[in-house]
VMD Tcl script that builds the backbone (N, CA, C; Angstrom):
set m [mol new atoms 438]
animate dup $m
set s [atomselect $m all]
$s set {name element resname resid chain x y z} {
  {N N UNK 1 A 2.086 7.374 9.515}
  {CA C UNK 1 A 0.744 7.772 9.853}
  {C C UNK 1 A -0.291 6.976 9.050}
  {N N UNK 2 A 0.067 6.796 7.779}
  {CA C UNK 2 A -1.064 6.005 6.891}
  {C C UNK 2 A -1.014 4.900 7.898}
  {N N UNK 3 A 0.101 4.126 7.853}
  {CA C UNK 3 A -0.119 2.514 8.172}
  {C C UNK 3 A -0.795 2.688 9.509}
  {N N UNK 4 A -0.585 3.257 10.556}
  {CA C UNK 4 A -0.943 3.358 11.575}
  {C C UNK 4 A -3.041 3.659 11.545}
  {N N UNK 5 A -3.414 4.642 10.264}
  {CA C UNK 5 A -4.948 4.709 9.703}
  {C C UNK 5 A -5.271 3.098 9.384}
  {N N UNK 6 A -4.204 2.759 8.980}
  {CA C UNK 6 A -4.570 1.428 8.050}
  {C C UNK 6 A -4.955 0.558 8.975}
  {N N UNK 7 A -3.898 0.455 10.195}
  {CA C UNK 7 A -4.021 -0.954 11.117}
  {C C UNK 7 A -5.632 -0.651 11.964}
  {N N UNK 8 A -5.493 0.838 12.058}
  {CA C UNK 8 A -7.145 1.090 13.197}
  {C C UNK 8 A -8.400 0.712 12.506}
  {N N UNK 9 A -8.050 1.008 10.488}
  {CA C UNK 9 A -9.331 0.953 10.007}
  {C C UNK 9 A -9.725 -0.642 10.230}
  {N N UNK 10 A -8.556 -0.945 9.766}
  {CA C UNK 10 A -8.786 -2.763 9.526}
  {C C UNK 10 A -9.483 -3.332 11.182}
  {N N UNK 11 A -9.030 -3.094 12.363}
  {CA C UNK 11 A -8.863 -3.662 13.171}
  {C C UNK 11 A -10.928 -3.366 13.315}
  {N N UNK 12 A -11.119 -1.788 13.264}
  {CA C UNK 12 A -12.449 -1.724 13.239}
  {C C UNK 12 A -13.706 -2.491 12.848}
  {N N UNK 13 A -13.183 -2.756 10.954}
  {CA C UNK 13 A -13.622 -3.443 10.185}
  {C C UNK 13 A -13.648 -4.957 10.446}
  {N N UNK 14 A -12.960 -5.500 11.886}
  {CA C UNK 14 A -13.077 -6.749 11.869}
  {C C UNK 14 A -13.541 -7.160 13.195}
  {N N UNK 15 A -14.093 -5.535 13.910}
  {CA C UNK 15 A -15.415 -5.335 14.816}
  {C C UNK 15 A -16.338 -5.368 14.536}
  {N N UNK 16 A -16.378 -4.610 12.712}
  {CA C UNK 16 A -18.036 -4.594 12.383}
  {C C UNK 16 A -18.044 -5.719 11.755}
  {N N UNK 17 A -17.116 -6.688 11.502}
  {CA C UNK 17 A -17.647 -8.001 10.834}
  {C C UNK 17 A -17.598 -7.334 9.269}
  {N N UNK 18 A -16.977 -6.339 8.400}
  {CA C UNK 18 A -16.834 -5.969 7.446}
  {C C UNK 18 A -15.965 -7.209 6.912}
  {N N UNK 19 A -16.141 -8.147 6.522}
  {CA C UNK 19 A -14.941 -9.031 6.076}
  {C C UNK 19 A -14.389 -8.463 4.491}
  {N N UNK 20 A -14.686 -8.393 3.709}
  {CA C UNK 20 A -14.473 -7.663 2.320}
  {C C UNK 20 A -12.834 -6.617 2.931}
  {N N UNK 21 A -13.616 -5.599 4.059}
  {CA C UNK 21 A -12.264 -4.696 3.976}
  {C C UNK 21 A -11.801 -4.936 5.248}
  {N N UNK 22 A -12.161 -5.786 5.923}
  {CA C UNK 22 A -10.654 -6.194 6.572}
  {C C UNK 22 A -9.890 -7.207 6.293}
  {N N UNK 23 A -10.228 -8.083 5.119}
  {CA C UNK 23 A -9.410 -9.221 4.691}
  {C C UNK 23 A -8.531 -8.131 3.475}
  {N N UNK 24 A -8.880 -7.142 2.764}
  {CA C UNK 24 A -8.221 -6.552 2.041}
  {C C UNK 24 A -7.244 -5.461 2.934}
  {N N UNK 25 A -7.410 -4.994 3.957}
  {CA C UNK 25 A -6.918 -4.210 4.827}
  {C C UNK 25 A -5.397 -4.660 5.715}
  {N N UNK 26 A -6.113 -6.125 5.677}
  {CA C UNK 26 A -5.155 -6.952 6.823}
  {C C UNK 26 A -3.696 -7.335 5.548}
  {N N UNK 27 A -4.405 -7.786 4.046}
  {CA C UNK 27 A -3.263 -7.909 3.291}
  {C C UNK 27 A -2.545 -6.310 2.667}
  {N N UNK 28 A -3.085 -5.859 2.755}
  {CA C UNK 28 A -2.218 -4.507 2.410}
  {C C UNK 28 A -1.425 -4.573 3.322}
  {N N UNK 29 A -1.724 -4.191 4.605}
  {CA C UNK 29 A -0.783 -4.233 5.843}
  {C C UNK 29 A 0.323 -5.391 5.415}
  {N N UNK 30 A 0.391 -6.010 5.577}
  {CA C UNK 30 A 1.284 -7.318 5.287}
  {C C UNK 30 A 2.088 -7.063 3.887}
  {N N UNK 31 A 1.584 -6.423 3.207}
  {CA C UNK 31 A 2.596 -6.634 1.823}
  {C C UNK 31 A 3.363 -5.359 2.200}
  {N N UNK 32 A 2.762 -4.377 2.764}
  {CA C UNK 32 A 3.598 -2.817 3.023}
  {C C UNK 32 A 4.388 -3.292 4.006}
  {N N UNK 33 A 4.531 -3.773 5.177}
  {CA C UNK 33 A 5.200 -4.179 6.020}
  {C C UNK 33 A 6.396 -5.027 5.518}
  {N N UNK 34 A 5.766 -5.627 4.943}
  {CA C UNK 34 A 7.404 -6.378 4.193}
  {C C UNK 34 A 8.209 -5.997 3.366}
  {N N UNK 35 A 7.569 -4.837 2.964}
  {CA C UNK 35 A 8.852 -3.505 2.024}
  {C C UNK 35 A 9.470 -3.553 3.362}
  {N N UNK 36 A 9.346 -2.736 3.979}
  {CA C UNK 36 A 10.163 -2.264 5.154}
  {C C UNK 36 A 11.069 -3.517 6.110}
  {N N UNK 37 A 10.548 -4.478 6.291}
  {CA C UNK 37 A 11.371 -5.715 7.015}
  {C C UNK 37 A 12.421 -6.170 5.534}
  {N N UNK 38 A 12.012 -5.984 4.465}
  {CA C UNK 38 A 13.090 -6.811 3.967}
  {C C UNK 38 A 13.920 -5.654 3.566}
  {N N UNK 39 A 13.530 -4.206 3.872}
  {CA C UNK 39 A 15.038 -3.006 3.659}
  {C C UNK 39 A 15.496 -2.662 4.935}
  {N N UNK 40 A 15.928 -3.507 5.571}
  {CA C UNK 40 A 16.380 -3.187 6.597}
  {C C UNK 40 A 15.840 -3.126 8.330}
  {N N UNK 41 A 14.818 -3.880 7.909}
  {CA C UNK 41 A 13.600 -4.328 8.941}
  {C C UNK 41 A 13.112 -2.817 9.526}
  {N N UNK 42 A 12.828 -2.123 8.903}
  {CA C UNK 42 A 12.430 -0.891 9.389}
  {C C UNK 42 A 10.683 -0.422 8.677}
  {N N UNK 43 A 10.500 0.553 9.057}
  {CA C UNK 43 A 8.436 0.631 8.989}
  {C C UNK 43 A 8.657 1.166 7.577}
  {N N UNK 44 A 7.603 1.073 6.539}
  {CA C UNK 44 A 7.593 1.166 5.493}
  {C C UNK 44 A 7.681 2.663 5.536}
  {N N UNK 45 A 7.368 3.908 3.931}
  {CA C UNK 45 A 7.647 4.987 4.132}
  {C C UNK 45 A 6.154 5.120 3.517}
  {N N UNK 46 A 5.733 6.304 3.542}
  {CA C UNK 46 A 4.087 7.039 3.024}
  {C C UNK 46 A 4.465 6.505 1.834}
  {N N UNK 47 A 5.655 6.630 1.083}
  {CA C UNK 47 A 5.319 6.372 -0.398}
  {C C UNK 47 A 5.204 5.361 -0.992}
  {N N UNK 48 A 5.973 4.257 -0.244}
  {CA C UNK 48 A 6.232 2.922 -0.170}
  {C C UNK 48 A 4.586 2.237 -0.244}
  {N N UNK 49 A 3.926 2.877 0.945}
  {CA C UNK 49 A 2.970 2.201 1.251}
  {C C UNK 49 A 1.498 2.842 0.190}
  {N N UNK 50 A 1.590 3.950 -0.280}
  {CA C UNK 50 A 1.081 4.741 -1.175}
  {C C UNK 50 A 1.120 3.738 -2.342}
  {N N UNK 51 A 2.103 3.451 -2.903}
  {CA C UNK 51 A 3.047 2.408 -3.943}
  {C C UNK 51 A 1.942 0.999 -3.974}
  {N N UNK 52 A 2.136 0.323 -3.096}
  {CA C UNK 52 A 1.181 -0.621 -2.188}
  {C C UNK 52 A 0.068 -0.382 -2.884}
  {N N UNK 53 A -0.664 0.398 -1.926}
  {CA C UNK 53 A -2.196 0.463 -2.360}
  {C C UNK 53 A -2.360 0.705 -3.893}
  {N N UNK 54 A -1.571 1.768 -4.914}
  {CA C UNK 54 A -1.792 1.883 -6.257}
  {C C UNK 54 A -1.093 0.394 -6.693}
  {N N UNK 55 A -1.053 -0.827 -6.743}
  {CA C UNK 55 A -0.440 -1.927 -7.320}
  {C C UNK 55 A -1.685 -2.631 -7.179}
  {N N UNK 56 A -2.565 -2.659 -5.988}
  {CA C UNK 56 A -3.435 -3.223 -5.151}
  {C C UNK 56 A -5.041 -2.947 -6.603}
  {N N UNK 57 A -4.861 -1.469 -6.327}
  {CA C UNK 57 A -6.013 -0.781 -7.372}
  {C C UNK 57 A -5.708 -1.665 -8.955}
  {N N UNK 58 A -4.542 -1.619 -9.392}
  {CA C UNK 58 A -4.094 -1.893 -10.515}
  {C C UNK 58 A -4.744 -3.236 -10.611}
  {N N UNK 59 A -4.374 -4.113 -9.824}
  {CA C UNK 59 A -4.676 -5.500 -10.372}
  {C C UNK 59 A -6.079 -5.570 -10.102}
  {N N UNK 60 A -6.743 -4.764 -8.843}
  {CA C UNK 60 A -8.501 -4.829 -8.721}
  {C C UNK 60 A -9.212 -4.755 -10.089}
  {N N UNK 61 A -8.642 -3.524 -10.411}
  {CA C UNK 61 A -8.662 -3.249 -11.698}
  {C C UNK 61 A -9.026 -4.249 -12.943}
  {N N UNK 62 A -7.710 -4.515 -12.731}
  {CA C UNK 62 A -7.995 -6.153 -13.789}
  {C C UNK 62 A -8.686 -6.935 -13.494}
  {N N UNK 63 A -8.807 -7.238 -12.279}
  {CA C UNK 63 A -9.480 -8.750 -12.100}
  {C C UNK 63 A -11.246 -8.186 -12.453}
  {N N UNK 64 A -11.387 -6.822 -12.286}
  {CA C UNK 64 A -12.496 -6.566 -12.345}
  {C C UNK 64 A -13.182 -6.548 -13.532}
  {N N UNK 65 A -12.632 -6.297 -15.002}
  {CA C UNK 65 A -12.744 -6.128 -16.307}
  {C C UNK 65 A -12.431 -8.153 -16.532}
  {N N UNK 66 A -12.065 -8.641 -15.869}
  {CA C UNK 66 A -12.081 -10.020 -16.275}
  {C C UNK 66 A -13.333 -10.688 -16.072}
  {N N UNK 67 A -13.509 -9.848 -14.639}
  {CA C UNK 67 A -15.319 -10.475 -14.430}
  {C C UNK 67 A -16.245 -10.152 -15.354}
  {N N UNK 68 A -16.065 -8.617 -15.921}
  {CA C UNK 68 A -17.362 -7.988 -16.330}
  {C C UNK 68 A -17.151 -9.238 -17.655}
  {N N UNK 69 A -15.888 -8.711 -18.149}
  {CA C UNK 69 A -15.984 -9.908 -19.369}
  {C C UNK 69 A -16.405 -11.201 -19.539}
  {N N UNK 70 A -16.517 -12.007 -18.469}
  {CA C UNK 70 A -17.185 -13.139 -18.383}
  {C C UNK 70 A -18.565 -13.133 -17.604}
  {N N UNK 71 A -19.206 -12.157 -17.535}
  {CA C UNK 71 A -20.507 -11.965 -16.868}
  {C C UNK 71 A -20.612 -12.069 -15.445}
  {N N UNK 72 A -19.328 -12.361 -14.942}
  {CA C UNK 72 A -19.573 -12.378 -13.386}
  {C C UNK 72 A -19.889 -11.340 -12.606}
  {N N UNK 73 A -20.207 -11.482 -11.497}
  {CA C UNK 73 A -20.701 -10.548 -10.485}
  {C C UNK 73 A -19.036 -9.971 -10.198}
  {N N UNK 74 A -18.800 -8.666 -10.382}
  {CA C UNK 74 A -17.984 -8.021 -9.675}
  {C C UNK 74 A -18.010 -6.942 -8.669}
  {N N UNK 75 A -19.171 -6.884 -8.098}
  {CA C UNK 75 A -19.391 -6.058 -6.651}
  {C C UNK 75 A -18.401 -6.060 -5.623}
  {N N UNK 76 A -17.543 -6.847 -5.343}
  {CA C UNK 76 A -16.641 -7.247 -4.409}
  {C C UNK 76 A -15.406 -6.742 -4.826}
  {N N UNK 77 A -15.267 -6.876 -5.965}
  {CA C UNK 77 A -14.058 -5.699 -6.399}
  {C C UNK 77 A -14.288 -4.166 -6.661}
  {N N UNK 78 A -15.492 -3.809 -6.602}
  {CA C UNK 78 A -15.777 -2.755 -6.855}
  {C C UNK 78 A -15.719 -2.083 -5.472}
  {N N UNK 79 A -16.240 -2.594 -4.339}
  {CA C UNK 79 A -16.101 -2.205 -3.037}
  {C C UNK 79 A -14.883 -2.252 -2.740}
  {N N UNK 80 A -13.946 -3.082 -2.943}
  {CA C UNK 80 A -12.480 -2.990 -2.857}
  {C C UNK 80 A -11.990 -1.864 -3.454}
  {N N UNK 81 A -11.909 -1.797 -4.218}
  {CA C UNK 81 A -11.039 -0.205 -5.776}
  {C C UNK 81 A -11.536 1.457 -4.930}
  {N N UNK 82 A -12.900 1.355 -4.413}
  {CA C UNK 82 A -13.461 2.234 -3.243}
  {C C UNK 82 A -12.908 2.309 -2.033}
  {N N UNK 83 A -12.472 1.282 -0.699}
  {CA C UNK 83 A -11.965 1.155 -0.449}
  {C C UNK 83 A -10.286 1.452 -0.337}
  {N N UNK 84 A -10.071 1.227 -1.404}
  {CA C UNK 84 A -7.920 1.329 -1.343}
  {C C UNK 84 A -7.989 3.039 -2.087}
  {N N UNK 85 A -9.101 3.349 -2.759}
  {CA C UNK 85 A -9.049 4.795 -3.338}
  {C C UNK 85 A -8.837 6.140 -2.656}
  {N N UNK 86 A -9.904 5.157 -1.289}
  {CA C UNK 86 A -10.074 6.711 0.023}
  {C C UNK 86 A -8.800 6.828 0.434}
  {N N UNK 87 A -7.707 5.574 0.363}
  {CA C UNK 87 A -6.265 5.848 1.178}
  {C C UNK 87 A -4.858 6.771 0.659}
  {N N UNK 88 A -5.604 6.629 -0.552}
  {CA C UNK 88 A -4.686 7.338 -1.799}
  {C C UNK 88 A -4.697 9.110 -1.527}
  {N N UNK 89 A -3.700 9.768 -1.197}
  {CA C UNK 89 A -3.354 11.041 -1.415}
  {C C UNK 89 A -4.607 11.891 -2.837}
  {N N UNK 90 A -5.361 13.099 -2.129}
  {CA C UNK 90 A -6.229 13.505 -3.179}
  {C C UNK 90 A -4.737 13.880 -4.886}
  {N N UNK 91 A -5.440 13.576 -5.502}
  {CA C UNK 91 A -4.866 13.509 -7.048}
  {C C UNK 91 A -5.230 14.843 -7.587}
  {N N UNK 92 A -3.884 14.965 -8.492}
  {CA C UNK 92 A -4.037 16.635 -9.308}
  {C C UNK 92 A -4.999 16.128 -10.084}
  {N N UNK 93 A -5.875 17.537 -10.417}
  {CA C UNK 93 A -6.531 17.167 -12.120}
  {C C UNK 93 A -6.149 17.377 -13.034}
  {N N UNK 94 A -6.393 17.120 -13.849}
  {CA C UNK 94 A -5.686 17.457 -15.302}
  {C C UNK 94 A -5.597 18.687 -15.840}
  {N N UNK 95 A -5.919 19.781 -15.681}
  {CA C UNK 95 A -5.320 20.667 -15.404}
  {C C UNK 95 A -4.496 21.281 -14.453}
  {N N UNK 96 A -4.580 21.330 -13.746}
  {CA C UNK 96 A -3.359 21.424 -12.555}
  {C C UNK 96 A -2.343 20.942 -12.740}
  {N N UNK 97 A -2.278 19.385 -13.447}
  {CA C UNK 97 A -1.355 18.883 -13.857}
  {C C UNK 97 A -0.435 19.267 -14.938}
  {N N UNK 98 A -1.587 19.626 -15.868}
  {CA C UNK 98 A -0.676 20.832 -16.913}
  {C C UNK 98 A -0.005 21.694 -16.508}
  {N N UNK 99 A -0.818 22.663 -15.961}
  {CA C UNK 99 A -0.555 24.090 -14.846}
  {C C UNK 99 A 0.888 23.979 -14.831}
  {N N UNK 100 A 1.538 22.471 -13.877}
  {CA C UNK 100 A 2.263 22.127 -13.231}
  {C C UNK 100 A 3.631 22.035 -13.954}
  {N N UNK 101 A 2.860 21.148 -14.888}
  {CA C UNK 101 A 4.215 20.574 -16.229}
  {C C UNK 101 A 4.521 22.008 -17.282}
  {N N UNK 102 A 3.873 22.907 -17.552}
  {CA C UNK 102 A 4.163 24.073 -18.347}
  {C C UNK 102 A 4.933 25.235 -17.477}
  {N N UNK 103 A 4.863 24.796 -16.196}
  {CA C UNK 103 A 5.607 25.808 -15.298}
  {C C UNK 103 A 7.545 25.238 -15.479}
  {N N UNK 104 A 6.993 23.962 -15.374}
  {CA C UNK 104 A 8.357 23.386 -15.037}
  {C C UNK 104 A 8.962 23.768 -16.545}
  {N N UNK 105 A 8.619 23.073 -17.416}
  {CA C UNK 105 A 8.806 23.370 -18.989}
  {C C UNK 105 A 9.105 25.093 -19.291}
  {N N UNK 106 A 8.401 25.979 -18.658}
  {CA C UNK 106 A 9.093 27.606 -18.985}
  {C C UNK 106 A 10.424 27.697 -17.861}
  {N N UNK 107 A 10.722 26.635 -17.033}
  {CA C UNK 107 A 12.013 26.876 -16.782}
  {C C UNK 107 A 13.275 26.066 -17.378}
  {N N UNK 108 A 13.395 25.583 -18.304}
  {CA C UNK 108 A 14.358 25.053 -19.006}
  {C C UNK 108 A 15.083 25.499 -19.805}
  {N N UNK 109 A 16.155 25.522 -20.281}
  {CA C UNK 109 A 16.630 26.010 -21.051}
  {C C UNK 109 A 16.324 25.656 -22.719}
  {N N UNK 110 A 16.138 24.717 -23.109}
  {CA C UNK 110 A 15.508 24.554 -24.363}
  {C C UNK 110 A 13.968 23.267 -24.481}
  {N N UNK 111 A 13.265 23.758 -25.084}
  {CA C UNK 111 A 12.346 23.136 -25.033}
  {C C UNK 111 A 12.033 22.191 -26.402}
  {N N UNK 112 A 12.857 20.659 -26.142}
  {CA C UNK 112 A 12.606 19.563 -26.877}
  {C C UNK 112 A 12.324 18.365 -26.360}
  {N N UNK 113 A 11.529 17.492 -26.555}
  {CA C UNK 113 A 11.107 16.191 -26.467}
  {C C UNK 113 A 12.057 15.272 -25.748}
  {N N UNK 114 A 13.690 15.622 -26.205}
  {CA C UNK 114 A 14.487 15.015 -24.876}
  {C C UNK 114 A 15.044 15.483 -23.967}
  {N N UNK 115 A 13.846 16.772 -23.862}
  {CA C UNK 115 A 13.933 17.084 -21.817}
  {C C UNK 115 A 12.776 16.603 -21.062}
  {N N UNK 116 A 12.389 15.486 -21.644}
  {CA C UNK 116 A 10.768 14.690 -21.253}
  {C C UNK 116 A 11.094 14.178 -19.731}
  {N N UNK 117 A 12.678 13.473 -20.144}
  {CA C UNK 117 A 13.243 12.917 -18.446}
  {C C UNK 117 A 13.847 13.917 -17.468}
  {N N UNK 118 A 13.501 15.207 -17.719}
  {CA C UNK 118 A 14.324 15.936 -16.735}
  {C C UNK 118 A 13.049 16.686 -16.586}
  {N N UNK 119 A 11.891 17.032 -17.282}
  {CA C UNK 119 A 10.470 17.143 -16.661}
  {C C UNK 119 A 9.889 16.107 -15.616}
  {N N UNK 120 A 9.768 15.220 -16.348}
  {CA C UNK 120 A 9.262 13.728 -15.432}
  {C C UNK 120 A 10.020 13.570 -13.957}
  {N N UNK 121 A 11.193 14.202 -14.207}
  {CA C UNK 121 A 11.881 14.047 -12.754}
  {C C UNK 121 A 11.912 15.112 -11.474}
  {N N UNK 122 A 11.717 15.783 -12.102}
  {CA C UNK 122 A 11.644 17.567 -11.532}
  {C C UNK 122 A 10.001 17.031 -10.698}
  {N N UNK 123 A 8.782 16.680 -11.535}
  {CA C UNK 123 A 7.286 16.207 -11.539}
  {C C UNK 123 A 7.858 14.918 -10.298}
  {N N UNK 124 A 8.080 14.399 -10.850}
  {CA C UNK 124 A 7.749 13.125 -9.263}
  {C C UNK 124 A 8.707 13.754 -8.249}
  {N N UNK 125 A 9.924 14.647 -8.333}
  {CA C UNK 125 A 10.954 14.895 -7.083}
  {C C UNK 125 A 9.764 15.741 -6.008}
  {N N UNK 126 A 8.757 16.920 -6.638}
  {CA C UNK 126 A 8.050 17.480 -6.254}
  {C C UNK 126 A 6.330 17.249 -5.749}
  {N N UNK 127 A 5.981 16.170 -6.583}
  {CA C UNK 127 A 4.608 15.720 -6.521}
  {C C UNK 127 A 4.382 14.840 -6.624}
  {N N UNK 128 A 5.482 13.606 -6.060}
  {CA C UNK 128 A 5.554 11.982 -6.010}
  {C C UNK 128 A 3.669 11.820 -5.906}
  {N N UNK 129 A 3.485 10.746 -5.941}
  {CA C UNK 129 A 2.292 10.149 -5.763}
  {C C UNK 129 A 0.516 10.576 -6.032}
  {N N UNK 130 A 0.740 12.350 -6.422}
  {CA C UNK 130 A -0.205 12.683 -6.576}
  {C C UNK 130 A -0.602 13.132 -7.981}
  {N N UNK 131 A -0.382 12.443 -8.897}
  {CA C UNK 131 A -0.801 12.223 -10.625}
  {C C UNK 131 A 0.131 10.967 -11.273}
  {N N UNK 132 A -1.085 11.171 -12.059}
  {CA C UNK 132 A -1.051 9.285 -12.847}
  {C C UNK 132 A -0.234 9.265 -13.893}
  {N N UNK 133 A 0.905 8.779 -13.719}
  {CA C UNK 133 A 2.145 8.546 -14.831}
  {C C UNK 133 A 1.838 8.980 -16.014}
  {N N UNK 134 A 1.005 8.335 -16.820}
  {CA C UNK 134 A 0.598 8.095 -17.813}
  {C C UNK 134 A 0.154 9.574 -18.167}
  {N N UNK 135 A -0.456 10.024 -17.881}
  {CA C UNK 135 A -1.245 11.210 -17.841}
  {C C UNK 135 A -0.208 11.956 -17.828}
  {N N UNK 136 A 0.423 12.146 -17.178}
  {CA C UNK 136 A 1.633 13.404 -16.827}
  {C C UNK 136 A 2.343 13.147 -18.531}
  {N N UNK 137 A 3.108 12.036 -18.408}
  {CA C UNK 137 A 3.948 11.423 -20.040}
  {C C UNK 137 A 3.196 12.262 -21.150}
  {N N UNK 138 A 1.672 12.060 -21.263}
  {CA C UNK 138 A 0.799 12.398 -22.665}
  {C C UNK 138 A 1.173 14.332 -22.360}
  {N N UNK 139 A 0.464 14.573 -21.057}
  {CA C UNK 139 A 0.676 16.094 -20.833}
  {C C UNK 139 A 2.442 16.402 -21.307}
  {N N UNK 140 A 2.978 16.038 -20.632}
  {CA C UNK 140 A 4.431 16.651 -21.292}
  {C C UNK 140 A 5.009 16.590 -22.623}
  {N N UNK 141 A 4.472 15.025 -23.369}
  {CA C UNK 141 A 5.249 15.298 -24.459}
  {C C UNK 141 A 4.047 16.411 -25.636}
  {N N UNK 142 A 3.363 16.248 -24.754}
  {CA C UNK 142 A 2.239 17.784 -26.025}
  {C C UNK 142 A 2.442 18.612 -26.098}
  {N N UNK 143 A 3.194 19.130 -24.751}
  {CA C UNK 143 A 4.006 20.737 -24.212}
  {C C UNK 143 A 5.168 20.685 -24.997}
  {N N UNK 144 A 6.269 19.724 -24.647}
  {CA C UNK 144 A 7.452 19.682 -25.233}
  {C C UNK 144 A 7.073 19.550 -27.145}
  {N N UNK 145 A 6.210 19.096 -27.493}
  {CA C UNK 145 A 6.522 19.058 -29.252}
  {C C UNK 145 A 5.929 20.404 -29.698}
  {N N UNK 146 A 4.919 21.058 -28.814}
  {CA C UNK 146 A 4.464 22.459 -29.274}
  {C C UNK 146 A 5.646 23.222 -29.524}
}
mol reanalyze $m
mol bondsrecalc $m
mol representation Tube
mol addrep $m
């Protein structure tokens, strides 16, 4: 269903002469598509392509802090990071995310620092794609050392 949002937005965007997001639209398509042709030539999966767009943000990301650092104009990445953001699954907040990780954590049998990977796994088996690694890691190991 995403890719299928993806191909209509792009195709739109290169009705309205949006070039910015349909040259970024048209390569997403293309890099998600080739997960799937090179596993077996089959259509990518939501998460796959989810995957995609957060790699996409990541390096916008960078290239964007490279501009500010050298004084360049970075408007064009900024409309991009906007862009690939709206496609992204809405994100827990940080509380919720706690909420989430202290629930899982009162069901364990002992609560130490090396059940961090059997939290973390329980957390993505259930809520793949919707909270930021990093964030979850800091939230759990604060729960687990309390």
């Amino acid at each position: 269903m995403l890719l299928e949002q993806l191909k209509k937005d792009s195709l739109n965007a290169r009705k309205e002469k949006n070039t910015i997001k349909s040259n970024l639209l048209t390569t997403l398509i293309s890099e998600a598509v080739m997960i799937g042709k090179n596993d077996g030539n089959r259509e990518p999966t939501e998460e796959e392509i989810t995957a995609v767009i957060k790699k996409f943000i990541k390096s916008n990301k960078e290239a964007t802090a490279a501009l500010q650092k050298s004084g360049r104009d970075d408007s064009k990445e900024i409309e991009e990071e906007k862009i690939l953001t709206s496609y992204l699954p809405k994100q827990l907040s940080e509380s919720e995310l706690e909420s989430i990780i202290q629930e899982i954590i009162s069901k364990l049998s002992e609560k130490s620092p090396k059940m961090m990977g059997q939290v973390m796994s329980e957390l993505k088996n259930n809520y793949a794609g919707l909270f930021d690694g990093q964030t979850a890691s800091q939230i759990v190991k604060k729960n687990l050392i309390e």
